[in-house]
C-alpha positions in Angstrom: 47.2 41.5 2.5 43.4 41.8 1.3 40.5 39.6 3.0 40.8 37.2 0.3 44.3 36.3 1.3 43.8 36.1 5.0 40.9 33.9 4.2 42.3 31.9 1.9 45.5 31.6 4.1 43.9 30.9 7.1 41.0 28.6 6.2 42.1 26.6 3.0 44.4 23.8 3.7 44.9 22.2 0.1 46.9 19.4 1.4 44.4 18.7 4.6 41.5 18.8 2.0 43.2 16.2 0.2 44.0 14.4 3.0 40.2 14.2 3.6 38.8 13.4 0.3 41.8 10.3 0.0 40.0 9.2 3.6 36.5 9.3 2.1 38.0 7.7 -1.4 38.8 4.8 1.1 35.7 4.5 2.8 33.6 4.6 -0.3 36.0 1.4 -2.0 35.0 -0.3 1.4 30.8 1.0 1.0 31.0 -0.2 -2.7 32.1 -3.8 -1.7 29.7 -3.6 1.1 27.3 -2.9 -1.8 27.6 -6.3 -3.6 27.0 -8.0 -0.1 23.4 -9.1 0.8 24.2 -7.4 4.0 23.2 -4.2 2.1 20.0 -5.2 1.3 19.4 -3.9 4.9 19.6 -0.5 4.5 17.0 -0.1 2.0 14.3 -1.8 4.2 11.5 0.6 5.5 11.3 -1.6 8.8 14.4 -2.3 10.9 14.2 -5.9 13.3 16.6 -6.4 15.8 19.3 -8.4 14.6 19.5 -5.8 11.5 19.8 -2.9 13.9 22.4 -5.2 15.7 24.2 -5.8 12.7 24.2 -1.9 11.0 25.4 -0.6 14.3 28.3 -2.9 14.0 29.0 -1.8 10.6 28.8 1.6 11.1 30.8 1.9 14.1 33.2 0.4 12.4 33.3 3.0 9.6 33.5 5.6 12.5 36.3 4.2 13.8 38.3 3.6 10.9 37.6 7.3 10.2 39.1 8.2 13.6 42.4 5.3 13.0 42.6 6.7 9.1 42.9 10.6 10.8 45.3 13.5 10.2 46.3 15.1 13.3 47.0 18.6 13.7 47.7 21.4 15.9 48.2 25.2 16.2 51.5 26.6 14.8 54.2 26.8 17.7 51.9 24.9 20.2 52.2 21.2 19.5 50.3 20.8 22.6 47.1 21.9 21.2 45.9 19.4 18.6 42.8 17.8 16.7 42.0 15.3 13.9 40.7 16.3 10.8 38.7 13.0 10.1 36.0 11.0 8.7 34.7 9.8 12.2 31.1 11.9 12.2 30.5 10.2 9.0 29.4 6.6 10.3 27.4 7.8 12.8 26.0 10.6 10.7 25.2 7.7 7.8 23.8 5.5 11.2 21.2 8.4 11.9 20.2 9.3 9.1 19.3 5.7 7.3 18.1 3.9 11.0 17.1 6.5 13.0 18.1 8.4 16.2 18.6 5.7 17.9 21.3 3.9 15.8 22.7 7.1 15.5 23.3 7.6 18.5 24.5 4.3 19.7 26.8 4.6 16.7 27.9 8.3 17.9 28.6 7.5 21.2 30.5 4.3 20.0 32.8 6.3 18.2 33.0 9.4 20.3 34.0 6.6 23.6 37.0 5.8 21.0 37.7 9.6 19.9 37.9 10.3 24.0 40.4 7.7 24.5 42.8 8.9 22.0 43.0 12.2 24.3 44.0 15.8 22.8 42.4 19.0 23.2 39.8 18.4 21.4 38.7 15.2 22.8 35.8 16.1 24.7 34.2 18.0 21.7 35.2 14.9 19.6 32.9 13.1 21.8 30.4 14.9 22.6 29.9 16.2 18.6 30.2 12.4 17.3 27.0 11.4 19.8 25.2 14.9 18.5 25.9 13.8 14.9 24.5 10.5 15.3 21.2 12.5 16.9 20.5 15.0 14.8 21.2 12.5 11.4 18.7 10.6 13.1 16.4 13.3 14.0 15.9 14.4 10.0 15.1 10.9 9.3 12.3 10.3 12.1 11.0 13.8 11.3 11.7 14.3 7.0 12.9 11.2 5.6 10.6 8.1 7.4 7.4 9.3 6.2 9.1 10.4 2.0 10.7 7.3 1.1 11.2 9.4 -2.2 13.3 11.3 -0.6 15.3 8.9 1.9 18.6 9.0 -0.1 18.9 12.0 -1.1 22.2 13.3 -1.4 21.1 17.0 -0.8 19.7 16.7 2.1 22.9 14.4 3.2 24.9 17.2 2.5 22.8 19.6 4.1 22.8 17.5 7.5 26.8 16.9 7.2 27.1 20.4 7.2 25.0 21.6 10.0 26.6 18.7 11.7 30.2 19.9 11.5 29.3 23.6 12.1 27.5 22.4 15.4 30.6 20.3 15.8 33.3 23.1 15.9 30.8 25.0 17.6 31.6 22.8 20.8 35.1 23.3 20.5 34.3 27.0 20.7 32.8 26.0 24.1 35.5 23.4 25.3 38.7 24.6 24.7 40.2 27.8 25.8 41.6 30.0 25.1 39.4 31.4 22.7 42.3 32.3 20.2 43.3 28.5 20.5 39.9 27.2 19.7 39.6 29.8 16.4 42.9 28.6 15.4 41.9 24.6 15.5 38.5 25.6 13.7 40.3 27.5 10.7 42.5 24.5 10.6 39.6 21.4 10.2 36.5 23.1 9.0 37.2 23.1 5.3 38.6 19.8 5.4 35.8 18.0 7.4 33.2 20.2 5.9 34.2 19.3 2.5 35.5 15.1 3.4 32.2 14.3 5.1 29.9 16.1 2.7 31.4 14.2 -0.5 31.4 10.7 1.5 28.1 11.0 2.6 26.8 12.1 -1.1 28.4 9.3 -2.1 27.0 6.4 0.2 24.0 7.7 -0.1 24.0 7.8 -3.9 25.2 4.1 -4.1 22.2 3.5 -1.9 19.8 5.4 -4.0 21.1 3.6 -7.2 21.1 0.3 -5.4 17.0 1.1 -4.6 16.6 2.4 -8.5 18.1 -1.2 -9.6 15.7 -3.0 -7.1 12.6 -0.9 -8.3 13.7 -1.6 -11.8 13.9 -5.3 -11.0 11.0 -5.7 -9.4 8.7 -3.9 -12.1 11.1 -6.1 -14.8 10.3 -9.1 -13.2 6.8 -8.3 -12.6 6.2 -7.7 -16.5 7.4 -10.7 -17.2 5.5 -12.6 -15.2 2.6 -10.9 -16.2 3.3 -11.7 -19.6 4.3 -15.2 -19.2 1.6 -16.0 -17.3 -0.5 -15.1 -20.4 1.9 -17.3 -22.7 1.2 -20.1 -20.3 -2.5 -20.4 -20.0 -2.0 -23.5 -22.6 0.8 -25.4 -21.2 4.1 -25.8 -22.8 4.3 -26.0 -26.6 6.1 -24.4 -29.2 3.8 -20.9 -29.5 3.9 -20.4 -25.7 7.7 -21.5 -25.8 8.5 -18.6 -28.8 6.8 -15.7 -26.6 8.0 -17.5 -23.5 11.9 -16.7 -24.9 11.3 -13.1 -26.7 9.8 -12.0 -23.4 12.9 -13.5 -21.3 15.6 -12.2 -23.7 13.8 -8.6 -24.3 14.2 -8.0 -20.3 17.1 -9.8 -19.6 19.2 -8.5 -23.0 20.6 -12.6 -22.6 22.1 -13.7 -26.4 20.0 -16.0 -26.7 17.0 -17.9 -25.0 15.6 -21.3 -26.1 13.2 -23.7 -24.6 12.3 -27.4 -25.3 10.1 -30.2 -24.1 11.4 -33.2 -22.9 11.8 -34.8 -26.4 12.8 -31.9 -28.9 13.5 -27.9 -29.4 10.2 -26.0 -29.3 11.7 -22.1 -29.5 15.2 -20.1 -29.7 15.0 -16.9 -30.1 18.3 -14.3 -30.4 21.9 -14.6 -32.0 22.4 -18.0 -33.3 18.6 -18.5 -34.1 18.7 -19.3 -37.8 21.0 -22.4 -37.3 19.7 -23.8 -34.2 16.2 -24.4 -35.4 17.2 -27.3 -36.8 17.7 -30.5 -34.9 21.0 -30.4 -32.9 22.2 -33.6 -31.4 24.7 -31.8 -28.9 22.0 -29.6 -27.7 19.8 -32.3 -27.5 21.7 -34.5 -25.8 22.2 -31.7 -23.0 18.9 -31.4 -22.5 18.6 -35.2 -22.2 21.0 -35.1 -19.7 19.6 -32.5 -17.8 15.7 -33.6 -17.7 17.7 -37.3 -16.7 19.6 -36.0 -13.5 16.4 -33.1 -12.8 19.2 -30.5 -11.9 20.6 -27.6 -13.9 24.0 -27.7 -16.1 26.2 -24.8 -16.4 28.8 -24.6 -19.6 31.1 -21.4 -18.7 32.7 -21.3 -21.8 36.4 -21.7 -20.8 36.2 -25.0 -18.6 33.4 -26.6 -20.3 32.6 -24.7 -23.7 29.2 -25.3 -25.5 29.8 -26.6 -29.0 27.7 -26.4 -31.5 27.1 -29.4 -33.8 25.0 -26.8 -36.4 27.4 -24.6 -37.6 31.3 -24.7 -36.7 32.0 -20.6 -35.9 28.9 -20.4 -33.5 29.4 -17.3 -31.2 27.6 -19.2 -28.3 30.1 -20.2 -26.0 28.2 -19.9 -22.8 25.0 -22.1 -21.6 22.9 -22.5 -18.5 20.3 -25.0 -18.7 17.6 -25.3 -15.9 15.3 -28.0 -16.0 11.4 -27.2 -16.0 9.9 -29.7 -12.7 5.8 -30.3 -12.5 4.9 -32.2 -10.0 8.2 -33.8 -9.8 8.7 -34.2 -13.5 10.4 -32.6 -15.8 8.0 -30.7 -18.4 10.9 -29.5 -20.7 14.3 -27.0 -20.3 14.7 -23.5 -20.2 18.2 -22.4 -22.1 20.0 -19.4 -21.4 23.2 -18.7 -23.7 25.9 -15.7 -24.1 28.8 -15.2 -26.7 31.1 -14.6 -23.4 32.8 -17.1 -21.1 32.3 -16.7 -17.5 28.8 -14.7 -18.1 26.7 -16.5 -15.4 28.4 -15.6 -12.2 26.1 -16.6 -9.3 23.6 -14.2 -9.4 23.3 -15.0 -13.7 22.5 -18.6 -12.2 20.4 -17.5 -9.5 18.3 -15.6 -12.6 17.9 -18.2 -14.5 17.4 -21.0 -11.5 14.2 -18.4 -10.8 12.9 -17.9 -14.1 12.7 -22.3 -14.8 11.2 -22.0 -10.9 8.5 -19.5 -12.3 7.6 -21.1 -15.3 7.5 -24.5 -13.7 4.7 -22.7 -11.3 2.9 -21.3 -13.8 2.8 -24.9 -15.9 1.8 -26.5 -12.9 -1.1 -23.7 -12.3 -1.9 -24.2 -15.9 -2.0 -27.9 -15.3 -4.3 -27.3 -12.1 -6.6 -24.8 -14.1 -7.0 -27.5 -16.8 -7.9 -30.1 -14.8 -10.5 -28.0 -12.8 -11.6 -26.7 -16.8 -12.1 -30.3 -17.6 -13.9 -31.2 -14.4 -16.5 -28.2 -15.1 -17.1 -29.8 -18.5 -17.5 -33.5 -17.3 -20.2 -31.6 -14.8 -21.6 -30.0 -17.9 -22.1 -32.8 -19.7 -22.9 -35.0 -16.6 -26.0 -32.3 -15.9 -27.3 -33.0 -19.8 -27.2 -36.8 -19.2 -29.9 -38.0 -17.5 -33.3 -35.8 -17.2 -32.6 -35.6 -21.2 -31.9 -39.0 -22.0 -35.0 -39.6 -19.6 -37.6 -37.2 -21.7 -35.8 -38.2 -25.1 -36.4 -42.1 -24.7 -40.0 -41.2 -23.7 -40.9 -39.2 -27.1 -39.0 -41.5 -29.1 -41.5 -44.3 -27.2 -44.5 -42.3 -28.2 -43.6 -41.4 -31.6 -42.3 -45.1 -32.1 -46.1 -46.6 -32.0 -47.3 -43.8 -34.8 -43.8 -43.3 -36.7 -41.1 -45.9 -36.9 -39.0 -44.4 -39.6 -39.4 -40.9 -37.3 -38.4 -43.2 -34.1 -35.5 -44.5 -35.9 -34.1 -41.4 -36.7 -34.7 -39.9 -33.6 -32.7 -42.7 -32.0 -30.1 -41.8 -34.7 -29.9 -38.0 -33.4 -30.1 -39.3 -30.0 -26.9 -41.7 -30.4 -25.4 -39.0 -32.2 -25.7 -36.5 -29.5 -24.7 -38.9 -26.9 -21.4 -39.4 -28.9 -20.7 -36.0 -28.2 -21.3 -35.8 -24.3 -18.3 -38.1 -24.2 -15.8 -36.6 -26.8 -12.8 -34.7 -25.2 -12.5 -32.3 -27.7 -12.4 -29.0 -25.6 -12.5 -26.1 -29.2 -14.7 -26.4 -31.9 -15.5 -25.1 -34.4 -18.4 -23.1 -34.7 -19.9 -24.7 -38.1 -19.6 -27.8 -36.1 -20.9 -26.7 -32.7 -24.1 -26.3 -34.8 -24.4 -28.7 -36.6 -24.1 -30.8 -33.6 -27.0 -29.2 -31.9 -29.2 -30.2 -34.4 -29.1 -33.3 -33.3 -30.4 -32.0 -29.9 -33.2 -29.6 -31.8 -34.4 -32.1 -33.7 -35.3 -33.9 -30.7 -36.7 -31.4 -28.8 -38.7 -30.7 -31.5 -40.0 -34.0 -32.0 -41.4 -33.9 -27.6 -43.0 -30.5 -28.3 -44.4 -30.3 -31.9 -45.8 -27.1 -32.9 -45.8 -25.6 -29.5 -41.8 -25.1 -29.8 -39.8 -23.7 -33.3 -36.3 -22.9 -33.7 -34.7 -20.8 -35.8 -30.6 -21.3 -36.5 -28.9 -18.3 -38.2 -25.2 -18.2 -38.7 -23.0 -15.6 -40.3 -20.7 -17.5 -42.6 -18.0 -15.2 -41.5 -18.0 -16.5 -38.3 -18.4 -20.5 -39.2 -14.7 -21.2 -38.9 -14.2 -19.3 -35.4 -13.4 -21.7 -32.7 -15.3 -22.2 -29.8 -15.5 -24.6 -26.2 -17.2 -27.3 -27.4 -20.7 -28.0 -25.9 -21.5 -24.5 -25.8 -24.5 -23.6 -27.5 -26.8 -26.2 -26.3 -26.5 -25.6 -22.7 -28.3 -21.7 -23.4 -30.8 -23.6 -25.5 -31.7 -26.0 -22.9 -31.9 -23.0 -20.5 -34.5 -21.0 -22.8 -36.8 -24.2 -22.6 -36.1 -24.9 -19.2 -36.9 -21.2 -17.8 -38.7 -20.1 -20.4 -40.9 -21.8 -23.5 -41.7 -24.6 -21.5 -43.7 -22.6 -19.0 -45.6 -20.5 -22.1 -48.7 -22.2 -22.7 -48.7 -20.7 -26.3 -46.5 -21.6 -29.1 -43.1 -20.3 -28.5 -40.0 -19.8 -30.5 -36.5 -19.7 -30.1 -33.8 -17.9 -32.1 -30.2 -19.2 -32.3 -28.4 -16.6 -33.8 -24.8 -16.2 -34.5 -22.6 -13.4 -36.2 -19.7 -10.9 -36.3 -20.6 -8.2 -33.7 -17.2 -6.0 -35.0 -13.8 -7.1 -36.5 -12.9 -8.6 -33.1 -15.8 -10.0 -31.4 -18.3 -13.1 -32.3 -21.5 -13.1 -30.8 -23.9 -16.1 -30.3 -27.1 -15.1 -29.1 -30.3 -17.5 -28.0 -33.2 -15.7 -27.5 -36.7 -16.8 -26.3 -39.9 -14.9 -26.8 -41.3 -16.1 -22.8 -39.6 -13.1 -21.0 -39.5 -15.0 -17.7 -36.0 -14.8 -16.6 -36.5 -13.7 -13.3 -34.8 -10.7 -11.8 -33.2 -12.5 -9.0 -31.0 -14.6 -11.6 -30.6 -11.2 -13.5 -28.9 -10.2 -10.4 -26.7 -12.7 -10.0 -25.6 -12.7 -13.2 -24.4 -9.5 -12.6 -22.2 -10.4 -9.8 -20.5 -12.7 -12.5 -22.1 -15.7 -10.9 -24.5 -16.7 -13.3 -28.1 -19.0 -12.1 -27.5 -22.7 -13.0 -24.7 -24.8 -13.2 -25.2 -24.8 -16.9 -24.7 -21.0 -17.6 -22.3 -21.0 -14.7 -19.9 -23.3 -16.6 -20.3 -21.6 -19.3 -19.4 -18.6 -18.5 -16.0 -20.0 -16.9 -14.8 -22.0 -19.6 -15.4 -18.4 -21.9 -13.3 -17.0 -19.4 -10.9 -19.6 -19.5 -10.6 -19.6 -23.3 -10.1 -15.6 -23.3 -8.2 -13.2 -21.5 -9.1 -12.7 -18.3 -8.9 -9.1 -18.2 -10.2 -8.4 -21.5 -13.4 -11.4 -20.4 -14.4 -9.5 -17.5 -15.1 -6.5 -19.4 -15.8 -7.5 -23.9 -15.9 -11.2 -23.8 -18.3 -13.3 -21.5 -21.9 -14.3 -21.3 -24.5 -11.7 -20.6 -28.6 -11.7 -20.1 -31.1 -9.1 -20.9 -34.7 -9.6 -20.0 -37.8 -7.9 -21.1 -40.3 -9.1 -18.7 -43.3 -11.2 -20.4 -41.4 -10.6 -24.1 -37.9 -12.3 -24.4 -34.9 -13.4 -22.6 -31.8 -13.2 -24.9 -28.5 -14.7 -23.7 -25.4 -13.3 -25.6 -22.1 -14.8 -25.5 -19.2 -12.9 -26.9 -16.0 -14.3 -27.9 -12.4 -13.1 -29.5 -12.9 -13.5 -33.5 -9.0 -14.4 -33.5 -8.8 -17.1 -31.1 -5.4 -18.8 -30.9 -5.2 -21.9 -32.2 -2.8 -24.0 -29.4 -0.8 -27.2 -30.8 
């Protein structure tokens, strides 16, 4: 017989490796159910608390017992007294170590070696003994390889690795336990294969429906991140039939649902996906669901079997399925979010659980929206609260001068004067920027009149940039600052330039310039840390932001100063060219 043969005869045992793999098939149906439990969550967490490391020593333990109940027994050949178990016991302990650490391992190890011990045999003290050294040494390549290279935490390689330095070490202690030596050789030929092979597959397979489990999380996270990064963007307006469309296409693009749609509380403001080119129209049913649901504030869930949506648009709709979750702000309902599918019984709980948290998030992000609105509009009430009175102060006392030498002057003046009041109470927030200028006539014309020939403006505008829209009561808050801080501390004549054009395809600039020079470097300086001198530029400068991106305003759009001392102070503000127009 060659060395093959022996080998082969000796140390493979087809029916014993079988016997092994049908043990770790069993085990793994039992991890993958344990894999749709929340339970599982644990095992993935960097940071073990008590009553988790109470609750995965439970669980494991009981995998290492049922590995020791689900065992084959054997022995040697004509001595029936001398016997072991080719099992899956090492594996929970193994698992325990190598995901919590040596001392879960251990405490799993022992657990299971106490109920290997009981059973008796030859081999019990080994049993024992190697179960508690599993649990060790799994737990030891964690603390030392794996705690510190999340990247590498569920590895199967190294799993198998460890499960097989484990079970060498293993049958090394029945080498030292049981005697004779011929006996112990025997048992070893019998279960190395077997074990070796069982607990190396079982392990690589936990620890690949861990790794998977992780790659889904990551994935989810980043998913849901994206979203709310875009959404957030889609938001900045409210709720309204723009926002709603990129609202749904971002929703169903991540979430591959058939079909997304979102409404206010009185009509349909977006669907996007199958279904799409009949439902734009107005659709009692739907319409009366959404009724319902913005009446009772609480979600309603058609599964398509029980309770089948029905369309009243067209009579072989695919859309069968429908999950509609109301949108609350501050206790009200803003509108519906709509999630549909062609199959029946598609939102299972954690379906409804996504959609429960994406009508949560975008109700968060409206009532941010709402918050950031107010707070815009109380910036420009404090704008146009700061323009009131020293202005309407120094305009009535020109217009009282000039009124003694120039009546017909006076009366106009009084004219630009109501005019530009008007203004300082509309609540218009965009305009356009034609307009914007036009309106700040009626503030030059007046400044002009209190300091004659000592002050000249100059108004330039591109005409490819008249219809761009802009905040409102923009333009006159630089102007007042150029006078303020500048001309009107020039004993000479002085001019100011109001200039506005297309600084490239994207970008408008407005730019008010004074030939004074004396913005002093302290305010330079804390314009640069974004926090410009004045309320008036201040507000400015937030209600640009507030109109752009943010990203995109902290680096392209914004207001910005450049000063050359004793020559001019120019103030630029740049804006997007293509600003959205919001209904």
């Amino acid at each position: 017989m060659s060395t093959i043969d022996v080998f082969i005869t000796h140390w493979i045992n087809g029916k014993l490796i079988f016997n092994a793999l049908q043990q770790m098939a069993l085990i793994f149906v039992i991890a993958f159910f344990f894999s749709q439990s929340s339970v599982f969550r644990i095992l993935v967490k960097n940071i073990l608390h008590r009553r988790d490391w109470f609750l995965l020593y439970v669980i494991f333990s009981i995998i290492s017992v049922m590995g020791s109940v689900l065992a084959t027994n054997v022995s040697i050949p004509g001595n029936n007294g001398v016997w072991t178990q080719v099992d899956s016991r090492s594996i929970g302990a193994f698992l325990a170590g190598l995901l919590g650490g040596p001392l879960l391992g251990t405490a799993v190890g022992f657990t299971a070696g106490c109920y290997r011990l009981s059973l008796g045999g030859s081999t019990a003290i080994a049993g024992f003994v190697g179960t508690t050294l599993a649990g060790l040494i799994a737990g030891l390549v964690y603390q030392f390889c794996l705690k510190n290279n999340p990247e590498k935490r569920f590895s199967w390689q190294i799993a198998v690795i460890t499960v097989c330095v484990v079970e060498l070490i293993m049958k090394g202690l029945v080498f030292l336990t049981l005697h004779p030596f011929s006996d112990a050789l025997a048992l070893i030929q019998i279960t190395l294969l077997p074990n070796i092979i069982g607990n190396s597959v079982g392990a690589a397979l936990f620890v690949s429906v861990l790794s998977e489990y992780e790659r889904n999380n990551s994935a989810s996270s980043n998913r849901a991140l994206r979203m709310a990064g875009r959404m957030t963007k889609a938001l900045q307006y409210g709720l309204n039939s723009r926002s709603a469309d990129i609202i749904c296409r971002i929703i169903r693009k991540e979430t591959q649902i058939s079909a997304v749609a979102m409404s206010s509380r009185d009509q349909l403001l977006a669907f996007n996906g199958i279904g799409a080119e009949h439902h734009q129209t107005h659709d009692k049913k739907l319409m009366a669901l959404i009724k319902q649901v913005i009446q009772q504030k609480r979600l309603l869930y058609l599964d398509g079997q029980h309770h089948k949506f029905i369309c009243s648009s067209k009579d072989n709709c695919p859309l069968n399925s429908l999950l509609l979750t109301p949108l609350v702000v501050d206790n009200e309902v803003q509108g519906v979010l709509l999630l549909f599918e062609t199959q029946p019984h598609f939102f299972p709980k954690v379906d409804k659980s996504l959609g429960v948290d994406l009508a949560r998030f975008v109700s968060q992000q409206l009532l941010a929206t709402k918050h950031q609105q107010l707070l815009h509009e109380s910036n420009y009430e404090a704008l146009k609260a700061q323009v009131k009175p020293h202005f309407l102060a120094n305009a009535l006392n020109t217009i009282a001068v000039i009124m003694r030498r120039d009546q017909q002057q006076a009366r106009d003046l009084l004219s630009n004067l109501a005019a530009f009041m008007r203004r300082t109470i509309d609540k218009q927030q965009l305009i356009t920027l034609s307009n914007e200028l036009l309106n700040l006539q009626n503030y030059l014309a007046i400044e002009t009149a209190r300091f004659g020939d000592k002050l000249k403006f100059f108004v330039n505008m591109d005409t490819a940039v008249a219809d761009v829209v802009i905040p409102n009561f923009i333009v006159q808050p630089l102007v007042e600052n150029a006078i303020k801080h500048g001309t009107s501390k020039v004993l000479l004549n002085s001019k100011i330039n109001i200039n506005a054009y297309l600084f490239d395809v994207e970008t408008v600039c407005i730019e008010v310039s004074d030939d004074a020079g004396l913005y002093e470097a302290s305010e330079a300086m804390s314009h640069l840390k974004k926090k410009p001198a004045g309320i008036g530029l201040d507000n400015v400068s937030k209600r640009i932001k507030h109109l752009c991106d943010e990203n995109d305003s902290a680096q392209k759009y914004g207001l910005f100063i450049h000063c050359i001392a004793g020559t001019q102070t120019t103030v630029t503000v740049k804006i997007p060219y293509q600003v959205k127009q919001y209904d």
